[in-house]
Structure formats: C-alpha cells, structure tokens
C-alpha positions as CSV (number, residue, x, y, z in Angstrom):
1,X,-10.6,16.2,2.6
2,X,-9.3,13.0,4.2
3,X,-7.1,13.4,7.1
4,X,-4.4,11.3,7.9
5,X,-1.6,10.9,11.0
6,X,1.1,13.0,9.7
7,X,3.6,10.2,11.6
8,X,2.0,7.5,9.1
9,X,3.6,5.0,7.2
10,X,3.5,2.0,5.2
11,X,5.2,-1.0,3.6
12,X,3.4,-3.3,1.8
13,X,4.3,-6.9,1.6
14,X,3.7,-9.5,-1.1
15,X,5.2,-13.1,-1.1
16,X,5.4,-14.6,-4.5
17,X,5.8,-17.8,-6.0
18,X,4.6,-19.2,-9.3
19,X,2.2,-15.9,-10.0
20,X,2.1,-12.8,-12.4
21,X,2.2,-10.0,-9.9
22,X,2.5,-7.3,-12.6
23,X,-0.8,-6.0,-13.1
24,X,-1.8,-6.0,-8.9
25,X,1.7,-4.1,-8.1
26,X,1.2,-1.9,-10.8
27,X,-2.1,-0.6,-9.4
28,X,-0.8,-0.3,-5.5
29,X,2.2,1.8,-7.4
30,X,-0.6,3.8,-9.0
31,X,-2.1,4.7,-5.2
32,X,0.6,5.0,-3.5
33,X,2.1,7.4,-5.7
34,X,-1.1,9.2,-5.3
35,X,-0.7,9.0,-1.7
36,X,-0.3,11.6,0.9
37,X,1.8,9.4,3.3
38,X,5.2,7.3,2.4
39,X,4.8,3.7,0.9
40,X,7.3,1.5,-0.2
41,X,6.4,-2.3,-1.6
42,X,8.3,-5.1,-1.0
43,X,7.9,-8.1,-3.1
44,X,9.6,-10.9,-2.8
45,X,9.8,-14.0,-4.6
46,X,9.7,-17.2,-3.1
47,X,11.7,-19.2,-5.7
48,X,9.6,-19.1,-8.8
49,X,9.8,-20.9,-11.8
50,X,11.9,-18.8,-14.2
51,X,8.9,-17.5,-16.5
52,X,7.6,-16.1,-13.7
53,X,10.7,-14.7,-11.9
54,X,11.1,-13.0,-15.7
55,X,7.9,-11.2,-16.2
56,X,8.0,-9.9,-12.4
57,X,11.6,-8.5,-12.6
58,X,10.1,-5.9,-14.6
59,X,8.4,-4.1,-11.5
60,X,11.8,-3.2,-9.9
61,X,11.8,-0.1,-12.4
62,X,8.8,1.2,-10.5
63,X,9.9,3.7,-8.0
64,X,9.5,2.8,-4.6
65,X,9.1,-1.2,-5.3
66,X,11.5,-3.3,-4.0
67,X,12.3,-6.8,-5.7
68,X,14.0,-9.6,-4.4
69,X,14.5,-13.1,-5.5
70,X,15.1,-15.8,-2.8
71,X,17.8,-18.2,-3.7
72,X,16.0,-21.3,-2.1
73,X,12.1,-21.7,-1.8
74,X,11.4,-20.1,2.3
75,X,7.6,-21.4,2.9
76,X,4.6,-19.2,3.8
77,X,5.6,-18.1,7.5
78,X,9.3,-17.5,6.7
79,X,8.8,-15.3,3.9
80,X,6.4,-13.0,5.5
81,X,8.4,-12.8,8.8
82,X,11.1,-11.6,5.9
83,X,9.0,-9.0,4.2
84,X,8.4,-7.5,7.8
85,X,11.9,-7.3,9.0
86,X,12.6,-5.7,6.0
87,X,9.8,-3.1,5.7
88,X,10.8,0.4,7.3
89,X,7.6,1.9,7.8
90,X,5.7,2.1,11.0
91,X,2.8,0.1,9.6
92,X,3.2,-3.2,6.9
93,X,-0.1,-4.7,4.8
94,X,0.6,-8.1,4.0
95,X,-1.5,-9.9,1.0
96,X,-1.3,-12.4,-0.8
97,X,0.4,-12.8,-4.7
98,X,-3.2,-14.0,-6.1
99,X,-5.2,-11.0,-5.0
100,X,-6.7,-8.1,-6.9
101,X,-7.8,-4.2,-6.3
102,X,-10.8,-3.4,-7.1
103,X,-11.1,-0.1,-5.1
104,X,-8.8,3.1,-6.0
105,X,-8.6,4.3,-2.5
106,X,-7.6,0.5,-1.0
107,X,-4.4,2.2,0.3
108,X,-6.3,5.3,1.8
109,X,-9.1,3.1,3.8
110,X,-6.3,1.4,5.3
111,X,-4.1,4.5,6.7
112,X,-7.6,5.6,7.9
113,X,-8.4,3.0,10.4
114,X,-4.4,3.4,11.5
115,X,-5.5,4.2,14.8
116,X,-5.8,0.4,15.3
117,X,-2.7,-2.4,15.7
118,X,-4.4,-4.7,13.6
119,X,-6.5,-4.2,11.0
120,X,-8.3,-6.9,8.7
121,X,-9.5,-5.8,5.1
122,X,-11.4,-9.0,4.1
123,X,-11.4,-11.2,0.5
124,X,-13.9,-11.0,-1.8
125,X,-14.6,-13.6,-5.2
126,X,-15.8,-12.7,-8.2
127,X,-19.8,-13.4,-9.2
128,X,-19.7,-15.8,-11.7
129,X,-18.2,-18.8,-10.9
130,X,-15.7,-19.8,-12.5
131,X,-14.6,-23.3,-15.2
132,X,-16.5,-26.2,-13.2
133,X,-12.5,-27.7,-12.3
134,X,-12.1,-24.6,-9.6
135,X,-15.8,-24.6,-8.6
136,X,-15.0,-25.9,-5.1
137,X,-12.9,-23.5,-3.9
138,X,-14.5,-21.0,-5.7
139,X,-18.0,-21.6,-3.8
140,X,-16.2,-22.6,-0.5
141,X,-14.5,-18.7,-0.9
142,X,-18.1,-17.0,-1.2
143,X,-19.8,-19.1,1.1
144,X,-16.9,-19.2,3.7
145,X,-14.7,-16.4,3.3
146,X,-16.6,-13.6,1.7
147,X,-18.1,-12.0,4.8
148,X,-18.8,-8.3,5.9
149,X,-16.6,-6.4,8.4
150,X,-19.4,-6.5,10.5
151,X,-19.8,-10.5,10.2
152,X,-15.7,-10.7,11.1
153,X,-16.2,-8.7,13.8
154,X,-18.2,-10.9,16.0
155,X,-15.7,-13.4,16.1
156,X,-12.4,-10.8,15.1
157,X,-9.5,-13.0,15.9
158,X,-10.7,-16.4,14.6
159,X,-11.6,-14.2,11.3
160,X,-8.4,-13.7,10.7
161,X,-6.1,-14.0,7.5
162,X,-3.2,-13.3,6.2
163,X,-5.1,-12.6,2.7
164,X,-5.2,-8.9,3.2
165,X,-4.4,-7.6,6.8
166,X,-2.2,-4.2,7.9
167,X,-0.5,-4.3,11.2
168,X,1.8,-2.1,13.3
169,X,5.6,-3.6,12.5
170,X,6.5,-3.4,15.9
171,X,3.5,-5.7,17.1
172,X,4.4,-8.1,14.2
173,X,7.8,-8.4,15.6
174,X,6.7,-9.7,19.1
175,X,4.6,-12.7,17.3
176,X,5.8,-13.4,13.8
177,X,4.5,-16.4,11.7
178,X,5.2,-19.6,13.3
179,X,8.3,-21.4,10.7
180,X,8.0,-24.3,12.4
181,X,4.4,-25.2,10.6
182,X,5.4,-26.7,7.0
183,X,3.4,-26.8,4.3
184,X,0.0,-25.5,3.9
185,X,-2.2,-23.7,6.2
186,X,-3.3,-23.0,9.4
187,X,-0.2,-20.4,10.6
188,X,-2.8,-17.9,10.3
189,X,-5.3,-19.7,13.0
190,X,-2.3,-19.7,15.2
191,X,-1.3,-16.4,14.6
192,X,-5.2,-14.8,15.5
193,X,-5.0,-16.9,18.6
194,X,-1.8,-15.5,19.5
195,X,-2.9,-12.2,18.9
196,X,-5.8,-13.1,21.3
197,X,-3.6,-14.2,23.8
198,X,-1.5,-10.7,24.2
199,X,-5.2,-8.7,24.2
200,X,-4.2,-7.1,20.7
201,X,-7.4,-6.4,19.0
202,X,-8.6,-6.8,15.7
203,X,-10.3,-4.3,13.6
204,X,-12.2,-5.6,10.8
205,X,-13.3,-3.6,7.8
206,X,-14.7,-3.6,4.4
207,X,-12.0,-2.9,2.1
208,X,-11.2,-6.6,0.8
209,X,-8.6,-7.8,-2.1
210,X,-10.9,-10.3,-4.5
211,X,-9.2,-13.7,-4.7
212,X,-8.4,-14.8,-8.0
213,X,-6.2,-17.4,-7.6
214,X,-8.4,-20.6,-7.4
215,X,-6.8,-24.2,-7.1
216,X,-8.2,-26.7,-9.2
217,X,-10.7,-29.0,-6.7
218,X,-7.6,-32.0,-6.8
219,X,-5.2,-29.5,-5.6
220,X,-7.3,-27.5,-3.1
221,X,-8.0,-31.2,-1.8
222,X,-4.5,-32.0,-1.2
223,X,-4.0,-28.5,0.8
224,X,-7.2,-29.4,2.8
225,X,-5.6,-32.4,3.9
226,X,-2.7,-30.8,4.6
227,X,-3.9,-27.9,6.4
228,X,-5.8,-30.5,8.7
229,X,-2.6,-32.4,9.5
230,X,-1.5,-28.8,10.8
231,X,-4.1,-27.9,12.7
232,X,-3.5,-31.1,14.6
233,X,-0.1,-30.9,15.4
234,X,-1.2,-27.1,16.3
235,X,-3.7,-28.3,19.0
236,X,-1.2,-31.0,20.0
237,X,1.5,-28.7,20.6
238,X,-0.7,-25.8,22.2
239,X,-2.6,-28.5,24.5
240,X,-5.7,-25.9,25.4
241,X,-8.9,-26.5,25.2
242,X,-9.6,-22.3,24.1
243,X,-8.0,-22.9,21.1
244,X,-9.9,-25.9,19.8
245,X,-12.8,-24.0,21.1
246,X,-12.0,-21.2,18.7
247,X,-11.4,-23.7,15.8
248,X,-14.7,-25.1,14.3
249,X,-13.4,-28.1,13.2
250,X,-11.5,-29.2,16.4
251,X,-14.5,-28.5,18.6
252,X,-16.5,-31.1,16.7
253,X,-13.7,-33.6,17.3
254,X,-13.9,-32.7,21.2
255,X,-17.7,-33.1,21.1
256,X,-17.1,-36.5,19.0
257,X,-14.7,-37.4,21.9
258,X,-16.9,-36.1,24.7
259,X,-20.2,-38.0,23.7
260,X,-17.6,-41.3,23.0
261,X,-18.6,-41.8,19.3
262,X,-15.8,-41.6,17.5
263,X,-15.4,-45.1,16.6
264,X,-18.8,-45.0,14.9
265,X,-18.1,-41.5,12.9
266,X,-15.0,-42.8,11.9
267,X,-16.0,-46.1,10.1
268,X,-19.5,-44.3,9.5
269,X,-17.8,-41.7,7.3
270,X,-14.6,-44.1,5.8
271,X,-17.7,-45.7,4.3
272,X,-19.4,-42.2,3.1
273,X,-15.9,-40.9,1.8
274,X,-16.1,-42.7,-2.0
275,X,-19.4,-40.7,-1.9
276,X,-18.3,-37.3,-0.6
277,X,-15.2,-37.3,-3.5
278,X,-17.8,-37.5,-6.1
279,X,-19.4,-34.4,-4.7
280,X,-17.0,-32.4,-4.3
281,X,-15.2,-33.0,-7.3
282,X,-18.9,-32.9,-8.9
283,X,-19.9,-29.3,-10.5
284,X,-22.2,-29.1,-7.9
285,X,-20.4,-29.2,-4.8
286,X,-21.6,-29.2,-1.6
287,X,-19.7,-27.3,1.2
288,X,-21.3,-29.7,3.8
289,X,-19.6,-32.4,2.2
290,X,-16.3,-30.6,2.5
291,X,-16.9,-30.0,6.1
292,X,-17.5,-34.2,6.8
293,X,-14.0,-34.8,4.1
294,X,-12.0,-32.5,6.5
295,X,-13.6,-34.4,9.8
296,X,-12.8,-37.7,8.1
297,X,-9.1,-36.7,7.6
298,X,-9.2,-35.5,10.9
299,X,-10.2,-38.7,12.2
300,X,-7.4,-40.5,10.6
301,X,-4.9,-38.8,12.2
C-alpha cells in the first residue's frame, strides 16, 4: 500500500480561456475522489468566449471543484498568482487548460514526491502527428519538450514549466509569477531562475500531462516572436550575465556579441528569413530553422 504524509494536501489549479476543460476536470475529479488525502480544484476562467464559459459551467456541480469566471481577461501570471492565493491546501499543482491525463494515479505520483518544494511532472505529445497546419509546434513539443525526468534533471531549473508543476503554497507566495511580463511567454524562465536564486530545488519526475492544445504554425509564430520580445526585456531588466547563461537563446546572442559578428548574422539571416518561413510553415519543418527565426527576431530588437 502507498503511504502518504498524513498532513498532505492539495489544490489544483487550472487557468482557462477559450478551452473545453470538461473531460480533463472530470478525470482529476475521478482521482481525487479516489484519493486518500484532501483535494479541492480550482478553475478559473480567464474571460472566455461565452460557448466556452457555457459548457465549463457545468463542472461547478462536481463536488470539490470550484468555478469562477473573471470579469475582465487577467493574463498568464496574474491568473495563476490568483488560483494560488486562493487554494487552501498546503501543496497547489498548476497545469495548463490544454492538457490531458493519461495515467490514473497522476494525483497519487504527485503526493508521493511531496517531500520536495517543487516538483516538475513533465509534457508529453501524442505519436502521430497531427493535420500538417499544427506540425510545427507539434514536432518542436516532441523534439524540445518531451524529455525524461532524468533529462530535466540535469539542468532542473531551466527545465521548468508551468505546464504541469506542484509546489508548496507557501514557497509560491515568496515568488509569484511576474504580472509585469504581458503577453506570451517566458514568465516561466523567470520564475525557474528565481527559484534558482533562493536555492529552492527542483524535483523532476515522470508523471507528465500530454499537450493537446497545438497552435496552428501562423499563430505559434506570432507567440514565438512574442515570447522573444519578453525574454529581452527579461535580460534587460535582470542585467546578469547567469541568466542569459541559463537561456539558450540569449547565450548565442552574447557569443554573437563577444566574437563582434552581429552585423554579419543580422543581414546574413534578414536575407535567409523569406527561406526559413517556407520551412517552417512547410509540412516538413525543421526545428533548426526555428531556432535561426527566433535569433533573427532577436536580432531585431
């Protein structure tokens, strides 16, 4: 028999906006009614369009699920820090809307590496990919994302994600997702560095969520290029040369910078960029390609 802290609790989070959460809550509500611990869940939604705010209404009846609408859309960072201060349990697992459970003990592996502040569960992608329009991110997830606990662990707080991660509320509190970064991406880079920075450690472990919620290649663009403008300002406002170190993109830049050739790669890849489009919005795209678009934005800034 499994053994769990008797003292253990948990709140799960989920942030919602534009997504049918029905069928994921509906399976946590399964487990943690099967549970030998307390769980509440907490969704809340981030300003939906109405279709959407109508079919998840419906989990409220659940017992133990909290549902909340949000009057005016909140962002990434400011919904999360939300679900937190409203979670009452000693431990919260925050995931993503998009996400779905493929293992019927998911709530159980978590409570059993409790003995750890922060603990990562990983993302996983289905198989086959999927219609060629979502390729991108689908292949950028399995090449980039889908990685082993043991893979994570080598390099724990720059493997973080907000995707699927359990953490102790009162460690949460002291750090919180940064509101001040708009838009898409990157509060979770600065959140793993700032977890670095107090000496909190990581756990990974295998017990990932599998990503279902691809963008179509034009829209996962548009994020990239967002989330690159973010990491910017991040670095600008930080000002340390550890960070960029632990961000792959910025480290080229400072070796770009260092070896004085950023003039060159800059007009070298404004000419390649007509070229690296039709790649990556090919159905055959090439993840090297998206590494050189997200320098070239970079670049630009």
């Amino acid at each position: 028999m499994k053994r769990f802290d008797s003292n253990f609790s948990l709140s799960i989070c989920i942030p919602v906006y534009n997504w049918d959460v029905t069928k994921l809550v509906t399976e946590l509500h399964r487990q943690a009614e099967n549970a030998p611990f307390n769980v509440e869940i907490l969704v809340f939604d981030d300003k939906s369009e109405i279709e959407f705010r109508n079919i998840n209404s419906s989990i409220s009846s659940l017992k133990s699920v909290s549902y909340k609408e949000l009057e005016e859309n909140a962002g990434r960072s400011k919904i999360r820090n939300a679900l937190v201060e409203a979670a009452k349990s000693q431990y919260v697992l925050l995931m993503d809307c998009d996400a779905e459970v493929t293992s019927c003990d998911f709530i159980e592996k978590y409570a059993e590496a409790a003995d750890f502040d922060v603990v990562v569960g990983g993302t996983a992608y289905h198989t086959n990919p999927p219609e060629p329009q979502y390729i991108l991110r689908w292949k950028y997830g399995t090449e980039r994302e889908m990685r082993n606990a043991e893979t994570r662990q080598k390099s724990p707080n720059s493997s973080f994600t907000p995707f699927n991660f359990m953490i102790r509320k009162e460690i949460f509190s002291t750090l919180n997702f940064n509101e001040n970064i708009c838009g898409y991406g990157h509060e979770d880079t600065l959140f793993g560095w700032n977890l670095k920075q107090k000496s909190i450690e990581v756990k990974h472990i295998d017990n990932p969520l599998i990503h279902i919620g691809l963008d179509k290649t034009d829209v996962f663009l548009s994020k990239t290029k967002e989330s690159v403008r973010n990491i910017k300002l991040i670095s600008d406002n930080l000002n340390d040369r550890n960070f960029d170190d632990d961000v792959a993109l910025l480290r080229c830049l400072r070796r770009i910078e260092k070896y004085k050739i950023k003039q060159i790669v800059k007009i070298s890849l404004n000419l390649l960029y007509p070229f690296l489009l039709k790649n990556l919005k090919s159905d055959k795209p090439n993840i090297r390609c998206f590494d050189l678009f997200k320098l070239k934005h970079l670049l630009s800034l």
